[in-house]
N, C-alpha and C positions, 0 to 999 in steps of 0.2 A: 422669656429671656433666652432660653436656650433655643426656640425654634432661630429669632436673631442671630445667634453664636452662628450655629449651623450654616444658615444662610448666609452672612458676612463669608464666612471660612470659605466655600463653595465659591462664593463671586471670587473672591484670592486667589483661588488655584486656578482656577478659569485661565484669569490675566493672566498670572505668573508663569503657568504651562505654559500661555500662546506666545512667551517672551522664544520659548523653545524653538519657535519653528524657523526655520533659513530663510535667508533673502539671497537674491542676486546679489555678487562681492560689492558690486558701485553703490547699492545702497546702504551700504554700512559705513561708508569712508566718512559720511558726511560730519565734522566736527562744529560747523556753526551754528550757532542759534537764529532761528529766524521767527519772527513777533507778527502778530497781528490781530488787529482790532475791529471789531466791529460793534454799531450803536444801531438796534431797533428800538421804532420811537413809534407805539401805538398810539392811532387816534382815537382813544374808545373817551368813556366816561369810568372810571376816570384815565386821564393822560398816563401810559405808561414808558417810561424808556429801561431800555434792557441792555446795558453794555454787556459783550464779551471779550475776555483775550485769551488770544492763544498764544504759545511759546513751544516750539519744535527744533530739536537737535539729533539727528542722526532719526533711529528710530521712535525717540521719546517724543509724549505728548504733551503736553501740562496744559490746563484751561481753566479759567476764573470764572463765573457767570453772577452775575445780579438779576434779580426780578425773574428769573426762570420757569424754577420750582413755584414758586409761590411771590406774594408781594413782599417787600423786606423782609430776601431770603438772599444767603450767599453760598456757592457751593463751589466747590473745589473737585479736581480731576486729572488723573494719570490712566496716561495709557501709550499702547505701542503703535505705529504707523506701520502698516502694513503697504507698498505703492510700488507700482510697474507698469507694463505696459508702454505698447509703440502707437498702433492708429486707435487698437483699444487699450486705457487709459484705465486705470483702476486705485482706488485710495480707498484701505478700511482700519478704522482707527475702535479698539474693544477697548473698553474705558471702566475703570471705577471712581465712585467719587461719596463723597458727603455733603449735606445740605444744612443750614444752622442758620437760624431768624426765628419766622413765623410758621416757618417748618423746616423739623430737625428731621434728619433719616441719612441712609447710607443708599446708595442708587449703582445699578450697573448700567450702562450704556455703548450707543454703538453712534459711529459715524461713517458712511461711507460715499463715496463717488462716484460713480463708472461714468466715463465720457470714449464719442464715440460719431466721428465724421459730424462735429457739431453737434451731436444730441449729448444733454447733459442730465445724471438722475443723480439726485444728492438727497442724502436722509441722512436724518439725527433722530434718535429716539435712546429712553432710556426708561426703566421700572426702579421706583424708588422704594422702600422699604421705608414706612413714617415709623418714629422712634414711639412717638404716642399711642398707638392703634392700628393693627393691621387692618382696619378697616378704611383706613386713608393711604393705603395704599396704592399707588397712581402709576397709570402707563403712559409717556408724552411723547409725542411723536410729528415732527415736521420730515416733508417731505415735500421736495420739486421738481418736476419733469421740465428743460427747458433745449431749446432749437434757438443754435444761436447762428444767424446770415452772415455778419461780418464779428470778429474778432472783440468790438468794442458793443456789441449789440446782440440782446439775448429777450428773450418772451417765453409763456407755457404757460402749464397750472401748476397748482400747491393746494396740497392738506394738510393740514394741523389739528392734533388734538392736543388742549394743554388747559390745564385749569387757571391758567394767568387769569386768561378774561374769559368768565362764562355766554354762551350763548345756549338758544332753544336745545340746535343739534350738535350729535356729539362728535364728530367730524367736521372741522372749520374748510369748507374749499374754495378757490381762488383762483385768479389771473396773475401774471407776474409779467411784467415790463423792467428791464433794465440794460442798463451803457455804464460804460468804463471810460474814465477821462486820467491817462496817466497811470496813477498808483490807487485811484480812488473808484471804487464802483459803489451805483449808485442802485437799488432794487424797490421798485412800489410793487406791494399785495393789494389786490381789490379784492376781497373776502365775501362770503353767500351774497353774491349779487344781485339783487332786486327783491331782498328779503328785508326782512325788518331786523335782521340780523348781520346786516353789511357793516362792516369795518375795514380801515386803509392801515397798512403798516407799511413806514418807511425804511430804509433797512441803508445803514451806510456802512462799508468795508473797504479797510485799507492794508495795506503790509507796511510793517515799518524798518 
């Protein structure tokens, strides 16, 4: 219980320090709330869909997740937006959160984006701390590299480790195809390809 204490406190200070650091004046002005959702729908056995949403104002983050962490699991998330950049483009968002279903724990996390003359690298990962056994202690981590031609149109690879859906190996990797029509992009994963370990996830995201 105490090593818990300990570590909770330390992820705290982390955040709360990083709230410290300066930004450019223009990205503090910002007073609106801006939403947005997205619904990954695996095709595995069994069928999983995994809503998220986010909620951003000024530099604050907030984020809901289902099916993440674990299967009927909900987890909660605050953190700072860190974002600038002219031709290089950069977003990184240091997050805490909690998880509660079929697995309880407290997790720190990272998101970030660097874009860059069309090339796009976007990762999410986080270390959760299971309330039950530090021995279910887990590191999950998506990541995609992607080269987009035109504006509405993007392709690459993607890694994934997460114990949502198990597979042989312990790094899920993949192809990524996806367009944008409007407010709505649209992203397919084709996962360990020509293995007995292939799976497709669909991936829909919108802003609202």
């Amino acid at each position: 219980m105490k090593k818990f204490i300990f570590i909770s406190a330390l992820i705290l200070s982390v955040f709360f320090s990083s709230i410290n650091y300066t930004q450019e004046a223009d990205t503090l002005k910002s007073s609106e709330w801006n939403f947005g959702i997205e619904t990954d729908l695996y095709f595995t056995d069994p069928f999983i869909l995994l809503p998220i949403i986010q909620a951003n104002k000024g530099n604050l983050h907030l984020e809901a997740r289902y099916n993440y962490e674990d299967l009927k699991t909900a987890s909660g998330w605050i953190g700072y937006d860190f974002f600038g950049g002219d031709e290089f483009e950069y977003f990184i968002t240091p997050m805490v959160g909690g998880a509660v279903g079929r697995t309880n724990g407290i997790a720190a996390g990272l998101e970030f984006t660097f874009s860059y003359v069309g090339l796009e690298l976007y990762s999410e990962s986080e270390y959760l701390f299971d309330f039950e056994s530090s021995e279910n202690n887990y590191f999950y981590s998506w990541t995609d590299l992607t080269y987009s031609p035109l504006d509405w149109l993007w392709f690459g690879v993607s890694g994934q480790r997460t114990r949502l859906y198990q597979t042989d190996v312990e790094i899920d990797r993949g192809l990524i195809l996806g367009a944008a029509y409007r407010n709505l992009q649209v992203t397919g994963y084709f996962y360990n390809v020509f293995t007995d370990n292939a799976f497709f996830i669909l991936s829909l995201a919108s802003d609202l």
